[in-house]
C-alpha positions as CSV (number, residue, x, y, z in Angstrom):
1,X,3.3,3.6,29.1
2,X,1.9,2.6,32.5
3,X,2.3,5.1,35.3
4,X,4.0,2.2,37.4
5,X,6.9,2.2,34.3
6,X,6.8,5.8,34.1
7,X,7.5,5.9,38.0
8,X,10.1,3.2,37.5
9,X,11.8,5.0,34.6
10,X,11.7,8.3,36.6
11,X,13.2,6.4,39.5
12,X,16.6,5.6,37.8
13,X,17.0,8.8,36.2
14,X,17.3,10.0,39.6
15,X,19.3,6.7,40.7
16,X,21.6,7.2,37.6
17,X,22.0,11.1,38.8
18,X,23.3,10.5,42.3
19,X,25.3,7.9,41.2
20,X,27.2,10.3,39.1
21,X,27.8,12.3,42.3
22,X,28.6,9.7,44.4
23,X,32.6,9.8,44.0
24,X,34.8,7.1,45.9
25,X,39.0,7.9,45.6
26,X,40.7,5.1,44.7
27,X,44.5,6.1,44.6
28,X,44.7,9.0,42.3
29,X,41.5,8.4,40.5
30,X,37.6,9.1,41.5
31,X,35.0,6.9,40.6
32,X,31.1,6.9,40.7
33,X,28.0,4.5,40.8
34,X,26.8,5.9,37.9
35,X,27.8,2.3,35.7
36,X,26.6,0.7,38.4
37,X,22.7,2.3,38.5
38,X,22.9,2.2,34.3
39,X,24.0,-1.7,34.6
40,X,20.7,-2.2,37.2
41,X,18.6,-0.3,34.7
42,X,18.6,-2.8,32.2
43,X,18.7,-5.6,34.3
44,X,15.4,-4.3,36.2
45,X,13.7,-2.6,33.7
46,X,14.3,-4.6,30.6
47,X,15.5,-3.2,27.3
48,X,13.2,-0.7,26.5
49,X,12.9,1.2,29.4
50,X,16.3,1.0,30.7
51,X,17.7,2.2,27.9
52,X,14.4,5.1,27.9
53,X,16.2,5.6,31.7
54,X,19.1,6.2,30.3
55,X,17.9,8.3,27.6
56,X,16.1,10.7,29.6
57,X,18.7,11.2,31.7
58,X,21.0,12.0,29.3
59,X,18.6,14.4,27.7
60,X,18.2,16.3,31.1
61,X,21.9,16.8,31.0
62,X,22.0,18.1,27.3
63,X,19.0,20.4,28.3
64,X,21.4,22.1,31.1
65,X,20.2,20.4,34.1
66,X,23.8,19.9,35.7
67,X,23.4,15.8,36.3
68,X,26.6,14.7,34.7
69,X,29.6,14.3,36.6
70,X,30.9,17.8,34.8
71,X,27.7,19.9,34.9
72,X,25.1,20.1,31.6
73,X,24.3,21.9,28.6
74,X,24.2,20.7,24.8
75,X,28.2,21.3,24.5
76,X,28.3,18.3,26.5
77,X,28.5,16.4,23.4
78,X,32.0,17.9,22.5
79,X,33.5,16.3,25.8
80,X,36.3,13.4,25.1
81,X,33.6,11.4,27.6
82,X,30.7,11.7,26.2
83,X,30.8,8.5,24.0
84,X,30.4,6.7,27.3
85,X,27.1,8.0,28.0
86,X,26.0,6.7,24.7
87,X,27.2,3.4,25.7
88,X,25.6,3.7,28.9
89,X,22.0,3.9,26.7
90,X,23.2,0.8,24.4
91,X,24.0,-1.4,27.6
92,X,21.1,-0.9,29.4
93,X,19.1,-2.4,26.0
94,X,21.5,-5.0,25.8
95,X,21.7,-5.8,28.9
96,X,17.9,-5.7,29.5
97,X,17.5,-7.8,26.9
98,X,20.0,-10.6,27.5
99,X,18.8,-10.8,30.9
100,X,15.8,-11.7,29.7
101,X,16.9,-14.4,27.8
102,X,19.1,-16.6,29.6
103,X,18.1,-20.0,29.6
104,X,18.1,-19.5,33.7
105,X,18.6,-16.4,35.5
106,X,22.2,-16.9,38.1
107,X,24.8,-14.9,39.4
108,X,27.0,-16.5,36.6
109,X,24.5,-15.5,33.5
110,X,23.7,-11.7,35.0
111,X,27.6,-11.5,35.4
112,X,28.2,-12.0,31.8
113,X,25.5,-9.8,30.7
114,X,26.9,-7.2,32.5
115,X,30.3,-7.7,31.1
116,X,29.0,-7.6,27.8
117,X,27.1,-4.3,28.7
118,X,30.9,-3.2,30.0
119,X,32.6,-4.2,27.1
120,X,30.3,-2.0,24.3
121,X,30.6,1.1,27.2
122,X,34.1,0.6,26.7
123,X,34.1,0.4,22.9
124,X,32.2,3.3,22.6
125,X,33.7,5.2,25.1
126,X,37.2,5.0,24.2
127,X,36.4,5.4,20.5
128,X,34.6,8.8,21.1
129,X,37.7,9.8,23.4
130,X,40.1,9.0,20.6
131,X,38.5,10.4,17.7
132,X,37.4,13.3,20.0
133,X,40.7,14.1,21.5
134,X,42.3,13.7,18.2
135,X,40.3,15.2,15.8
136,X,37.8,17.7,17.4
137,X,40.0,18.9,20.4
138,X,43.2,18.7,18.7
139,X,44.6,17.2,21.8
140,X,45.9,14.2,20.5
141,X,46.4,11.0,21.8
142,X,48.0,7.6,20.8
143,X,45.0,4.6,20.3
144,X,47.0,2.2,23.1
145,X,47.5,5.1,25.5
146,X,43.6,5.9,25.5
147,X,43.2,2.2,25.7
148,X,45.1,1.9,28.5
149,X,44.2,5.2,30.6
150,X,40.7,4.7,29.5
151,X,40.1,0.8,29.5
152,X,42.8,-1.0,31.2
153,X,43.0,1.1,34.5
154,X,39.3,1.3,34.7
155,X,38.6,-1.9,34.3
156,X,38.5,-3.4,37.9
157,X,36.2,-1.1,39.7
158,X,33.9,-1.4,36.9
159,X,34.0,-5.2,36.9
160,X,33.6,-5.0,40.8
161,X,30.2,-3.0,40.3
162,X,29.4,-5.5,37.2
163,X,29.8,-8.0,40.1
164,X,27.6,-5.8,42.6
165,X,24.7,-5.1,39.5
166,X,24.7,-9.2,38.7
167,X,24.3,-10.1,42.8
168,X,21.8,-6.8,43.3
169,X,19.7,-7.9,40.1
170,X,19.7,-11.5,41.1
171,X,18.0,-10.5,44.2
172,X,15.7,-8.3,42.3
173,X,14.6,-11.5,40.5
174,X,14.2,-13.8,43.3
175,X,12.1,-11.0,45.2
176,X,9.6,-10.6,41.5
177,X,11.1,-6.8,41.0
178,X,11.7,-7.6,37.2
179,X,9.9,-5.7,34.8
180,X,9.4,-8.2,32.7
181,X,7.5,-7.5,28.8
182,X,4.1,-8.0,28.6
183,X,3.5,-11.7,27.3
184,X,2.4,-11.6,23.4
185,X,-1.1,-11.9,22.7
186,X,-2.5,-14.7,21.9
187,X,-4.2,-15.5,18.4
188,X,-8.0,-15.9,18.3
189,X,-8.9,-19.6,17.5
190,X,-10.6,-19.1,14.6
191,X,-7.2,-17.5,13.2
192,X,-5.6,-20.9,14.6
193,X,-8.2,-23.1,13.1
194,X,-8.0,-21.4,9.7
């Protein structure tokens, strides 16, 4: 790993972190920017080390460092949220990845990459939260109420910062901020030849 990657990595962990404190009341809920900073992640950094951003951070939290939006600690991984954290590694890969090959990089095509990131946060999410809250916590919960409460009512501030990720990374792009892979080597020419 290049130190500018390991810099970059290091820099969205910390991104990802504040983003989990940053809290903006909207009626009787609270969000955070921390979807946002994962969704820019993988845009920016590309599959493999958005999702390693992700990764690390989540391993800081498991180690006890208090960086999710309820503290730290390994017990993290009873909480009924936890399954979106794992999402949040899976859509940075995907959505590193897509990015990356779109047949032209828009507003339009980083908006639907981001919504696909959004849609497997929110299948793994909610699936953790049911099987979680029913199983583990014995706190139990119908499938279309944690659909609702978890999905439905979350849904527009979280498409409104897969809007903000798709404009921010677009501008990314145009100003060469991309990570992008290394190109593949070539082969020698006598391998060609042969």
């Amino acid at each position: 790993m290049k130190t500018r990657e390991l810099v970059l990595c290091a820099l969205f962990v910390a991104l990802i972190t504040v983003g989990t404190f940053v809290r903006i009341p909207v009626g009787a809920d609270v969000y955070t920017l921390q979807f946002l900073f994962t969704l820019l992640a993988g845009l920016l950094l590309g599959e493999r080390l958005g999702a390693l951003a992700v990764l690390v951070y989540i391993a800081l939290g498991l180690l006890g460092v208090p960086v999710f939006a309820s503290g730290g600690g390994p017990s993290y991984v009873l909480q009924p949220t936890f399954g979106y954290l794992i999402g949040f590694v899976v859509q940075a890969w995907l959505c590193g990845r897509y990015a990356r090959r779109v047949a032209q990089v828009s507003f339009r095509s980083l908006l639907l990459v981001n919504l696909l990131g959004m849609a497997v946060v929110y299948l793994l999410g909610i699936s953790w939260f049911y099987v979680f809250s029913n199983f583990v916590l014995d706190a139990p919960i119908a499938l279309w109420a944690a659909i609702f409460y978890c999905g439905i009512l979350q849904a527009p501030p979280d498409f409104l910062l897969c809007v903000a990720a798709a404009a921010l990374g677009l501008r990314c792009h145009a100003a060469g901020l991309w990570v992008m892979p290394a190109p593949a080597k070539a082969e020698p020419l006598a391998a060609k030849e042969a």
